[in-house]
VMD Tcl script that draws the C-alpha trace (Angstrom):
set ca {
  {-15.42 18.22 -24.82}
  {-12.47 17.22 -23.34}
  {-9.96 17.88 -25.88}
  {-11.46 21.60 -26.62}
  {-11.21 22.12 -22.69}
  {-7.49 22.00 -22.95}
  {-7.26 24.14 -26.18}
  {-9.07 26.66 -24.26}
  {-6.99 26.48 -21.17}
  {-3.64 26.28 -23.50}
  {-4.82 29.63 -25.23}
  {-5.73 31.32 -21.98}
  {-2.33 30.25 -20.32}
  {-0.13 31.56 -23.54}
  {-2.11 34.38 -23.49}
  {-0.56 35.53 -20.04}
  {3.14 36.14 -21.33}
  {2.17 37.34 -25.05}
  {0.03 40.37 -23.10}
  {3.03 40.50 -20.79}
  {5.53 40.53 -23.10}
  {3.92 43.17 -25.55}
  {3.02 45.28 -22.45}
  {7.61 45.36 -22.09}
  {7.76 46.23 -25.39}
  {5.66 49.13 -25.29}
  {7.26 50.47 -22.31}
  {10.23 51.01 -24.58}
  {9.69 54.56 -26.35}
  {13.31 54.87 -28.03}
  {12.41 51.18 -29.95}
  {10.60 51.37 -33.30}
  {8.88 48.40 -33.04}
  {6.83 49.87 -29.50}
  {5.54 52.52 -31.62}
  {2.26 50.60 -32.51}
  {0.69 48.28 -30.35}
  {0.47 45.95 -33.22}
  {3.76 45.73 -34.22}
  {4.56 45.16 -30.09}
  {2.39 42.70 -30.34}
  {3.88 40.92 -33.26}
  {7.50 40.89 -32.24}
  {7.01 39.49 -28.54}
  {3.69 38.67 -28.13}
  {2.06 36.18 -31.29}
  {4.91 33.81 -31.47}
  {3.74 32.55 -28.55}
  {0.48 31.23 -29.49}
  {3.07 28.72 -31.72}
  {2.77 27.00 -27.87}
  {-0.65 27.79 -27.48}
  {-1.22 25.94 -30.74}
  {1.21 22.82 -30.11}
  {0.79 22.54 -26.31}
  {-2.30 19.82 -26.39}
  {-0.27 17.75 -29.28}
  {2.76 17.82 -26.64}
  {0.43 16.52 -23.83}
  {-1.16 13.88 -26.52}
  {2.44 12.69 -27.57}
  {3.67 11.85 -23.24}
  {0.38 9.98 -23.47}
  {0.95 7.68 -26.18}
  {4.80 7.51 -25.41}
  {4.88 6.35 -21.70}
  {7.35 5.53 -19.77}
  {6.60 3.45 -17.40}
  {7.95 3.45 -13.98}
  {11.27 4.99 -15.20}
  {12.88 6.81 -18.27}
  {14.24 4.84 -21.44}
  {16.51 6.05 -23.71}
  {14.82 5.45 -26.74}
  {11.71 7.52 -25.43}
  {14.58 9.97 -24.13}
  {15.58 10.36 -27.52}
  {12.32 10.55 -29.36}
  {11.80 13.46 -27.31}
  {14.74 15.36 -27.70}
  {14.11 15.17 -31.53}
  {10.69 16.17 -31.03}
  {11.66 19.11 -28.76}
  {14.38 20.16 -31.30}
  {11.97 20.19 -34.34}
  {9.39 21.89 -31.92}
  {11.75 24.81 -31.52}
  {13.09 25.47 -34.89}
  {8.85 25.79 -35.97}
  {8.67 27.55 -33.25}
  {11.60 30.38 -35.04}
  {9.78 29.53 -38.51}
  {6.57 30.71 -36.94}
  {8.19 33.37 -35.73}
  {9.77 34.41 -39.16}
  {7.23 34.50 -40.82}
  {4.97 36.81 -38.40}
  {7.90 39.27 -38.75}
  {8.55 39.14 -42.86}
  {4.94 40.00 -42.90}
  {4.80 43.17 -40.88}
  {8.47 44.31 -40.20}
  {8.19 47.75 -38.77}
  {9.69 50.63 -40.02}
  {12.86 51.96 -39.03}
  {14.30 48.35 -38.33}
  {15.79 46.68 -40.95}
  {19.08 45.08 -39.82}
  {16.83 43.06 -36.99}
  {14.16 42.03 -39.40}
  {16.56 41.48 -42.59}
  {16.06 38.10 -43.82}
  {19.71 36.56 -42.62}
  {19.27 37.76 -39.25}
  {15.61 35.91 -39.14}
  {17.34 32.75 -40.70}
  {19.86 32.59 -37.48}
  {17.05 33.34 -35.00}
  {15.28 30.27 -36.56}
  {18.35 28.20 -35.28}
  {18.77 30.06 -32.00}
  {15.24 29.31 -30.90}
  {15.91 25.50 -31.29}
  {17.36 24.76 -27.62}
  {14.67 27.70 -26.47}
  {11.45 25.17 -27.70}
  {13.50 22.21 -26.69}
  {13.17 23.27 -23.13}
  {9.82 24.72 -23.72}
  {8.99 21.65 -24.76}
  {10.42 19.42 -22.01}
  {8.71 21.39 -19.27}
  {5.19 20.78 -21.39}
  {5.94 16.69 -21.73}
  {6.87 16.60 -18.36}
  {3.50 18.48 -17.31}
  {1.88 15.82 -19.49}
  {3.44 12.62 -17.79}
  {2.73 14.12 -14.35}
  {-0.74 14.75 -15.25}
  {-1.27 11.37 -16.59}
  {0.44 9.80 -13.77}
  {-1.76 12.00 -11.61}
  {-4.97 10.32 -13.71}
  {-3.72 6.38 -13.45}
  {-2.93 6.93 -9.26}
  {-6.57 8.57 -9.30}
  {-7.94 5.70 -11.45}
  {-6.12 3.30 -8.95}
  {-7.62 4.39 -5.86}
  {-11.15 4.21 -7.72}
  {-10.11 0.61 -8.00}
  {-9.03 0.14 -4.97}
  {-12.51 1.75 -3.03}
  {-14.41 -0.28 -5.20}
  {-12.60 -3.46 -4.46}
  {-12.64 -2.84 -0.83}
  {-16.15 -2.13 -0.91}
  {-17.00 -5.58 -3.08}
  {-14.82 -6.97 -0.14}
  {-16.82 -5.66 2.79}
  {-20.20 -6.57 0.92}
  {-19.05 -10.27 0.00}
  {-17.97 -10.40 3.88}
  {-21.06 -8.88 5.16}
  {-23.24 -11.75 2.94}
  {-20.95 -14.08 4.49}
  {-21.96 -13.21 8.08}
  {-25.45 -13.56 6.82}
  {-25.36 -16.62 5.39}
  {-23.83 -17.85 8.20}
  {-26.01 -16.37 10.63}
  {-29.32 -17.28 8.82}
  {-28.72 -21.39 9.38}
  {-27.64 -20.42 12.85}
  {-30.57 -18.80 13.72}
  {-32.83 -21.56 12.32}
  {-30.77 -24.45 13.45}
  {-31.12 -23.63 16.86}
  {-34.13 -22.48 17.37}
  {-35.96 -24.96 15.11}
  {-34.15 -27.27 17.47}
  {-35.21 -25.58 20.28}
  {-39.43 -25.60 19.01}
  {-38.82 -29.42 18.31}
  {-37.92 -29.79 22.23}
  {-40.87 -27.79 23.40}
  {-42.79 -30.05 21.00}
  {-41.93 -32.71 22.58}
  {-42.60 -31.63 25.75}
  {-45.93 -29.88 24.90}
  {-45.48 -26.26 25.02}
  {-47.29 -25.80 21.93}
  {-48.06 -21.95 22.85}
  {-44.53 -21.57 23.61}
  {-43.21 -23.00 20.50}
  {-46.00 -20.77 18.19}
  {-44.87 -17.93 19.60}
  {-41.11 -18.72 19.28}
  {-42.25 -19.55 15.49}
  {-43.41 -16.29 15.13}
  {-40.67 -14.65 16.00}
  {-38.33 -16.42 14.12}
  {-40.62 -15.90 11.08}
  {-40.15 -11.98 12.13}
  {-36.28 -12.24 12.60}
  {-35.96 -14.27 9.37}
  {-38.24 -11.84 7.27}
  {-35.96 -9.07 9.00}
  {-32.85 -10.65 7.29}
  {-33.95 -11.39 4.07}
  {-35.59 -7.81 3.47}
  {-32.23 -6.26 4.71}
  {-30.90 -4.52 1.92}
  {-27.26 -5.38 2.62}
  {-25.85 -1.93 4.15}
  {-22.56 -1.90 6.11}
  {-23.40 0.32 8.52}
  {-26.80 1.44 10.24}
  {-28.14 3.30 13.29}
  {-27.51 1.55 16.42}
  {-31.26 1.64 17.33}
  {-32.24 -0.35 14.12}
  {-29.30 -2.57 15.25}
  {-31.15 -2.67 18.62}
  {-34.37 -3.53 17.12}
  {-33.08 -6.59 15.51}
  {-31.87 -7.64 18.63}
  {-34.71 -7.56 20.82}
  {-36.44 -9.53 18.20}
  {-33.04 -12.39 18.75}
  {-33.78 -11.69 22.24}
  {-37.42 -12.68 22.52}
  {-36.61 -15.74 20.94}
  {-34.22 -16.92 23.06}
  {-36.05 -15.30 26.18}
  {-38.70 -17.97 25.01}
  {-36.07 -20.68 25.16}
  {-34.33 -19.90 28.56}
  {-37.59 -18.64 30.46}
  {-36.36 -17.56 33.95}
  {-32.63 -18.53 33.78}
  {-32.10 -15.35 31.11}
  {-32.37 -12.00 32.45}
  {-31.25 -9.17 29.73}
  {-29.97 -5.26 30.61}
  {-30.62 -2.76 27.71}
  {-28.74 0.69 28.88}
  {-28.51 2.89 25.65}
  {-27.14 6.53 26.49}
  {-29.43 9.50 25.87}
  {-28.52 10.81 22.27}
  {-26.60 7.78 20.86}
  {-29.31 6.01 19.20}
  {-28.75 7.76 15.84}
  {-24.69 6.47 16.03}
  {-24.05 4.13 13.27}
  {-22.64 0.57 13.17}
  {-21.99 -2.71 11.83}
  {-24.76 -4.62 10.92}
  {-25.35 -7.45 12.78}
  {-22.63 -6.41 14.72}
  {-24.27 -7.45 17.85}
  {-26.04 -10.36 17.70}
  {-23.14 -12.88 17.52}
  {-21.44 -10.97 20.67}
  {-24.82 -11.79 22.67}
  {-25.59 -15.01 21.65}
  {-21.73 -15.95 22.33}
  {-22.46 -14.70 25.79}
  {-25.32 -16.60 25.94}
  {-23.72 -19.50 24.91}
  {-20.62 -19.33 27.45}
  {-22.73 -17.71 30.26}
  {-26.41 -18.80 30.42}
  {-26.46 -22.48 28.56}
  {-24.01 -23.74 30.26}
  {-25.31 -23.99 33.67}
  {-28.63 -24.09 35.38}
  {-28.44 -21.27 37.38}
  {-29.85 -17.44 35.89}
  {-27.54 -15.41 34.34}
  {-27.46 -11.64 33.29}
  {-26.43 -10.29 30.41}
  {-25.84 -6.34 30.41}
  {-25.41 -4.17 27.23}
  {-24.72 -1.11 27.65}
  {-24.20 1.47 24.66}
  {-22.42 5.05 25.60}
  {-20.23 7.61 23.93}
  {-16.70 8.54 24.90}
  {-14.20 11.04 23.60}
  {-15.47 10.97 20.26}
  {-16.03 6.90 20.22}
  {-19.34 4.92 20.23}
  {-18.78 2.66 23.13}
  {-20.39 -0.57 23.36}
  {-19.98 -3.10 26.00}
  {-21.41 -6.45 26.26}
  {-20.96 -8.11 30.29}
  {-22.24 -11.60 31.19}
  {-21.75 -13.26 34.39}
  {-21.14 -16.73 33.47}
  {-17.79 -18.24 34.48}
  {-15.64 -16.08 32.27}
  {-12.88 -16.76 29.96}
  {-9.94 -19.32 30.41}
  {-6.74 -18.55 31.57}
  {-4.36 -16.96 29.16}
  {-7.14 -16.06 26.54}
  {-6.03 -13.76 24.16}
  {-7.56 -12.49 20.88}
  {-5.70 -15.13 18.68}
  {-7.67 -17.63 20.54}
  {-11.30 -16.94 19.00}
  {-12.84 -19.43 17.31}
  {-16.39 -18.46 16.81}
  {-17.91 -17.04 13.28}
  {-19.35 -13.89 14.33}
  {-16.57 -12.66 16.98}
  {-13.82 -13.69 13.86}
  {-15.97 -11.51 11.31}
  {-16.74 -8.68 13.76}
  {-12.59 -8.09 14.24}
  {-12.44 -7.98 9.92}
  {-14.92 -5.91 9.43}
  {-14.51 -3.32 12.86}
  {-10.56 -3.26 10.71}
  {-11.84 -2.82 7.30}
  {-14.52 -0.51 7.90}
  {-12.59 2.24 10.61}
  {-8.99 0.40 10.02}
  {-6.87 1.36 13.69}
  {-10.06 3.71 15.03}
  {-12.22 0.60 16.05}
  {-11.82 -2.13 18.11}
  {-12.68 -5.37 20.09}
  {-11.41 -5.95 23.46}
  {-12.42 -9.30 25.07}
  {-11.66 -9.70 28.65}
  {-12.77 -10.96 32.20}
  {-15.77 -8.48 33.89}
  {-14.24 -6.93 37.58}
  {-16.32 -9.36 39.38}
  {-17.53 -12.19 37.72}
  {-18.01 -13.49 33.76}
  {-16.28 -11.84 30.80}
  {-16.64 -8.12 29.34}
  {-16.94 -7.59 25.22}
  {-16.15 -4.07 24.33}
  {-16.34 -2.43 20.89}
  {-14.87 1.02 20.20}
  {-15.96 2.37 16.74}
  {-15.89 6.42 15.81}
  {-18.89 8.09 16.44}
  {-20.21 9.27 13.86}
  {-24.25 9.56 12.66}
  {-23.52 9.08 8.70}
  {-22.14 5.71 7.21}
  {-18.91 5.88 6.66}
  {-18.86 4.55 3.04}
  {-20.48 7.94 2.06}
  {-18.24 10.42 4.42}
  {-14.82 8.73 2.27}
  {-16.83 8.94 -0.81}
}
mol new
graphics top color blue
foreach p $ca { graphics top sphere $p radius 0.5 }
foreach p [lrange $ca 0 end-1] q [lrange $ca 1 end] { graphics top cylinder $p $q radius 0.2 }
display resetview
């Protein structure tokens, strides 16, 4: 299909300056040849279909001869004697349409020694002709292999951001289980059996939630949400009283999409650093909003905040480590992480991605 595509288009093109070229001749009363549209024709406007006719062997041939990254001059010359025997079968071709319809009243221009020269003359003629169609070929080609390349490239990039996305999960999952199993055994122990069903139960529900996930990078913040409420209840369950949570989601937003599991390790970090490690009640406040174009979501706690001189290079934890790769991977300089002390007390996590309400693997295609 391919290959009769381009005989088609290589006809079509030709076509342009034999019409052309007959239509000159015919505007030419005093010349015997523009007397009949066929003998126009034949004179200026068949030998071009020669090029019609060669034109997919010439693209063929800068296929199987490449040169790769820059000209050689064995290929050079392979060419040259290529173009050279294209043009002198380009004057045979020619030759012979004449000898078989010379029009009358012409006979010094269509005498058989004048059509042996023109055979000769139209040898640097198809030698550029065929020059400009080998270099269409190779920049075509080249145009193919870049295209084929950035395939490659997508599809790596995507394999990347899936492998890294199981990652996160298979780090998350033990997490998950290894503290709150650890956190059931203590209530256990203490005899808070209703406490420690329920927490069962809704680890049973977060686990079932990760397993059944079907691996997408992105989703809508609000499913995002949903899987953190269920996080939330379980470690509501393990704090009691001392963990009081702030849910603020702009009107509108909730179709935005996201990482996933882009905020679970955020809270749980700010649980970690602002609720476990005192007695006291903390607050954590999330607060989701959009901004000039960017989904804006902010994470405060108001534990003791972070130490002086932090700075991004400092992270150490899983999740905040995998939530910088993948924010640059995913929206590369468009979406960020800012980690910083809150105005008054306890430390402020904000993520700027680009709001947008399709995944982002399917608007890049």
């Amino acid at each position: 299909m391919r290959i009769r595509r381009v005989w088609i288009m290589a006809f079509a093109l030709w076509s342009i300056p034999a019409v052309g070229f007959t239509a000159l001749l015919m505007l030419e009363p005093e010349n015997p040849v523009a007397r009949s549209v066929f003998g126009a024709f034949l004179q200026l406007g068949a030998p071009w279909y020669y090029w019609a006719v060669v034109t997919p062997l010439i693209l063929s041939v800068s296929r199987h001869i490449p040169f790769d990254g820059r000209p050689r001059f064995p290929q050079l010359l392979l060419h040259a004697w290529m173009g050279v025997i294209g043009g002198y079968f380009f004057g045979v071709f020619w030759t012979i349409i004449l000898m078989f319809g010379p029009p009358p009243g012409a006979p010094d221009a269509f005498s058989l020694p004048h059509l042996l020269r023109s055979m000769i003359i139209f040898v640097p003629f198809g030698l550029a002709i065929y020059g400009t169609l080998a270099s269409i070929g190779y920049a075509t080609d080249f145009y193919r292999r870049l295209r084929e390349r950035e395939l490659i490239a997508v599809e790596l990039q995507s394999q990347l951001k899936d492998a890294q996305l199981g990652a996160l999960r298979m780090q998350l999952q033990p997490h998950f289980l290894f503290n709150t199993l650890n956190t059931i055994a203590m209530l256990v122990r203490e005899g808070e059996t209703q406490t420690s069903v329920r927490m069962l139960a809704r680890l049973s529900d977060l686990l079932r939630h990760l397993l059944e996930d079907e691996g997408d990078q992105e989703v809508p913040i609000r499913e995002e949400l949903d899987f953190l409420g269920r996080y939330l209840e379980i470690e509501q369950l393990r704090f009691q009283d001392r963990l009081r949570v702030e849910i603020v989601v702009e009107e509108g937003t909730r179709d935005a999409f996201v990482p996933n599991l882009v905020l679970q390790p955020i809270i749980e970090n700010a649980i970690r650093h602002g609720i476990s490690s005192r007695a006291a009640a903390g607050e954590i406040e999330l607060r989701v909003a959009r901004e000039n174009g960017s989904l804006l979501v902010s994470v405060r706690d108001d534990g003791p905040g972070l130490a002086p001189g932090f700075s991004m290079d400092d992270l150490t934890g899983i999740g905040l480590r995998n939530t910088v790769a993948r924010l640059q991977h995913l929206y590369g300089g468009a979406g960020s992480i800012d980690i910083r002390n809150a105005p008054v007390q306890g430390t402020l996590v904000t993520l700027r991605i680009p709001y947008h309400e399709t995944p982002v693997t399917t608007e890049r295609g």
